[in-house]
C-alpha positions in Angstrom: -18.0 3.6 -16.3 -16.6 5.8 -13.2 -12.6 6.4 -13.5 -10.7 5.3 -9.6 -7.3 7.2 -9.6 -5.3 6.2 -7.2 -2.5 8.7 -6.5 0.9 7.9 -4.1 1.3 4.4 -4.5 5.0 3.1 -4.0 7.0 2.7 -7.0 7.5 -0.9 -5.7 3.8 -1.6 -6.1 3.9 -0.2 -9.4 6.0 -2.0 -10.9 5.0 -5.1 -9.3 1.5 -4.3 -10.8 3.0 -4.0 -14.5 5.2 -7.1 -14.1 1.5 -8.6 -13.0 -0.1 -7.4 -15.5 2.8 -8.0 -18.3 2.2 -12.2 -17.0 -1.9 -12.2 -17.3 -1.0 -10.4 -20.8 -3.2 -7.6 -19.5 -2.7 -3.7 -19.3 -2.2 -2.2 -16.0 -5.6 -0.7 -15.9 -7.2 -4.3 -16.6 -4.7 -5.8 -14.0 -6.0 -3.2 -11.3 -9.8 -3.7 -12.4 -9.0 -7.7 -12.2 -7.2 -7.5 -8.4 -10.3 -5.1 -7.1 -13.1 -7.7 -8.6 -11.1 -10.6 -7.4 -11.0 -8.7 -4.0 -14.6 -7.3 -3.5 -16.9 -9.1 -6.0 -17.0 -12.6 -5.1 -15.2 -13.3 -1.2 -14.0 -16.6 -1.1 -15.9 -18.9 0.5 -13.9 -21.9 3.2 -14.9 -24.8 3.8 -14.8 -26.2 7.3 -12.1 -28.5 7.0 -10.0 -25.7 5.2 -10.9 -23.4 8.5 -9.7 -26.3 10.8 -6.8 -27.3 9.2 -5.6 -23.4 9.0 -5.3 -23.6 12.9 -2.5 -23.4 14.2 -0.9 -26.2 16.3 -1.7 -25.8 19.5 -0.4 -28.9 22.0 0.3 -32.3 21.9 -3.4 -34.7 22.3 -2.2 -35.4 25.5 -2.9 -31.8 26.8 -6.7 -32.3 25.8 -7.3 -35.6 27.4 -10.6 -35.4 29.6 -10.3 -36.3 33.2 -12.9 -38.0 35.1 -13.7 -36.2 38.0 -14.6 -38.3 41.5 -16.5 -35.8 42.8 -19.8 -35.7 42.0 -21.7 -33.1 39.8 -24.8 -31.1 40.5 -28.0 -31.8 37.9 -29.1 -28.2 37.5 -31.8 -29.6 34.9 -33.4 -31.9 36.9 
């Protein structure tokens, strides 16, 4: 198996990655194998309702309410 060094990573990230890795009960290495196949492997699929309900707010109904128009409306497919 290929090595991946990664070289200038912030110290923060470091030890956030061993602090990971101490809670999975995992070395670093494993911890950074695990976060890249979580990452590239499989994507997460959404489902539509997760999608939709990620929206963010954006008016009251009200805003959206369909007006009627009196004037009347061309048939271009007829």
């Amino acid at each position: 198996m290929p090595d991946l060094p990664v070289r200038g990573v912030d110290e923060v990230l470091v030890k956030a990655l061993r602090g990971r890795a101490d809670a999975h009960g995992r070395s670093a290495g494993a911890e950074q194998r695990e976060i890249l196949a979580e990452a590239l492997a499989c994507p997460r699929k959404r489902s539509l309702a997760g999608v939709l309900a990620s929206n963010p707010d954006a008016g009251m109904d009200a805003d959206f309410k369909r007006v009627e128009s009196e004037q009347k409306v061309p048939r271009v497919f007829d």
